[in-house]
C-alpha positions in Angstrom: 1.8 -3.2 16.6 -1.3 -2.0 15.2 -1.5 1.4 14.1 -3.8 3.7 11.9 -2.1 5.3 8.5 -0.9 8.6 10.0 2.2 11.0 10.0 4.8 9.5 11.4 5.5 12.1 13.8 2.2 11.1 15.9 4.2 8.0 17.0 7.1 10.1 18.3 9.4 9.1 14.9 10.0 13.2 13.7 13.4 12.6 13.7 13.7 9.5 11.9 14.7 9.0 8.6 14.7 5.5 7.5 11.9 2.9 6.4 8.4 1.5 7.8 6.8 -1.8 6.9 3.1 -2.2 7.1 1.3 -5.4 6.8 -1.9 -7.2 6.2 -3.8 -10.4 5.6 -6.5 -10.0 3.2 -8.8 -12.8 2.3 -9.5 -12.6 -1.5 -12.1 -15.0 -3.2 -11.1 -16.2 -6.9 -11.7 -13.3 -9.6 -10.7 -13.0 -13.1 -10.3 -9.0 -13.9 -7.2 -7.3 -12.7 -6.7 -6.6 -9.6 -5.2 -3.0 -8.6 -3.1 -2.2 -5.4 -3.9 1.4 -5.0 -2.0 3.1 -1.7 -3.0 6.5 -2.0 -1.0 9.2 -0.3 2.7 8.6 0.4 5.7 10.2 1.7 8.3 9.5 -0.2 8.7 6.1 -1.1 6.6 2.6 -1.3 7.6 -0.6 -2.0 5.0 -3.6 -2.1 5.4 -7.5 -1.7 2.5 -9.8 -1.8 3.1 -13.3 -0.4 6.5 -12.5 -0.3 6.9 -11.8 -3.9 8.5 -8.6 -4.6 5.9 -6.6 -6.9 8.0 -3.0 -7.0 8.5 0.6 -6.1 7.6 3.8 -6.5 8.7 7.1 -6.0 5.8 9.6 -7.3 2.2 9.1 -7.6 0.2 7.4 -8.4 0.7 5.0 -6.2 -0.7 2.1 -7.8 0.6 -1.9 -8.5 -1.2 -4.0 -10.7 -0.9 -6.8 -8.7 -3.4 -10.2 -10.7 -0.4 -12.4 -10.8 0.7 -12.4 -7.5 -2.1 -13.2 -5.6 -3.9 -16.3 -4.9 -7.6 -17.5 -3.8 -7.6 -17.4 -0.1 -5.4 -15.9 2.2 -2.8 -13.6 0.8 -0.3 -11.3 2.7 0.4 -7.3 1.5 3.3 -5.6 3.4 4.3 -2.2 2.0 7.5 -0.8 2.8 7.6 3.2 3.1 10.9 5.4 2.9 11.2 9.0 4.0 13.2 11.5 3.1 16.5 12.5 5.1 15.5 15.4 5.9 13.6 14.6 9.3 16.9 12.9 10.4 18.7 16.6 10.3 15.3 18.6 11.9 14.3 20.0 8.9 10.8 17.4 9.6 9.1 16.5 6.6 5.7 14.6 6.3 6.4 11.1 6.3 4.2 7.9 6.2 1.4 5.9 4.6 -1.8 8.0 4.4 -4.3 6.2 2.2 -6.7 5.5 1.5 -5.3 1.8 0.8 -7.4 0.1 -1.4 -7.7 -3.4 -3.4 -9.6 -2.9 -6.8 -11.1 -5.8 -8.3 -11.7 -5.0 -11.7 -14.0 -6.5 -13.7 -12.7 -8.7 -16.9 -12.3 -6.5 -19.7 -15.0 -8.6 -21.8 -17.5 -8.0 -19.2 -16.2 -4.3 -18.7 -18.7 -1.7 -19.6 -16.8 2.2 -20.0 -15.6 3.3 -18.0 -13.9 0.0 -15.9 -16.1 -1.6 -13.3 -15.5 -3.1 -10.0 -15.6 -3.8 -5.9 -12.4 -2.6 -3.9 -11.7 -3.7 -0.5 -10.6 -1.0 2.1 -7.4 -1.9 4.1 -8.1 1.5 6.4 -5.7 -0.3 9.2 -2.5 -1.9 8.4 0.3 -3.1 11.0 3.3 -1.1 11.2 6.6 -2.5 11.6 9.4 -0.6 12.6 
């Protein structure tokens, strides 16, 4: 299903403690800088995979992967898994969710880098949510 990155609690889940996968094909054209995976706000937990390739967690912010090695020229596949917190599961509800603003930076290469660090980004405003 498609959904926008909201509270959790506007798709009837206040009670639910568990995890949320969001996902999203993203066309990328060859670049040579870094390339940032920048999430945004999140509560509690995120977990990021791109093309299937487990890239990591976090726990606090920032929510940021640096994410260059994983992705290739084309088509490429983000899904970001997001925990709550137990709370919600015993009433005491707790924001939960993906907020955003998702974002892809493309940084420029660090020879062509003027200071501070250049670059594009690419807004992924709506990701599918998998429950």
């Amino acid at each position: 299903m498609n959904r926008p990155l909201e509270e959790w609690g506007h798709w009837k889940l206040e009670r639910f403690s568990g995890y949320v996968d969001y996902q999203k094909t993203v066309e990328l054209g060859h670049h040579q800088g870094r390339v940032i995976l920048d999430l945004g706000e999140v509560h509690h937990l995120a977990h990021v995979w791109i093309n299937g390739v487990d890239v990591g967690s976090r726990l606090w912010p920032p929510f940021e992967f640096e994410i260059t090695r994983y992705l290739q020229t084309g088509s490429n596949t983000v899904r970001v898994r997001v925990g709550n917190l137990t709370n919600n599961n015993h009433g005491q509800n707790v924001k939960s969710g993906l907020f955003g603003p998702v974002r892809i930076i493309l940084e420029e290469p660090v020879e062509a880098r003027s200071n501070p660090p250049t670059g594009s980004w690419i807004d992924l405003a709506r990701l599918e949510s998998h429950r």
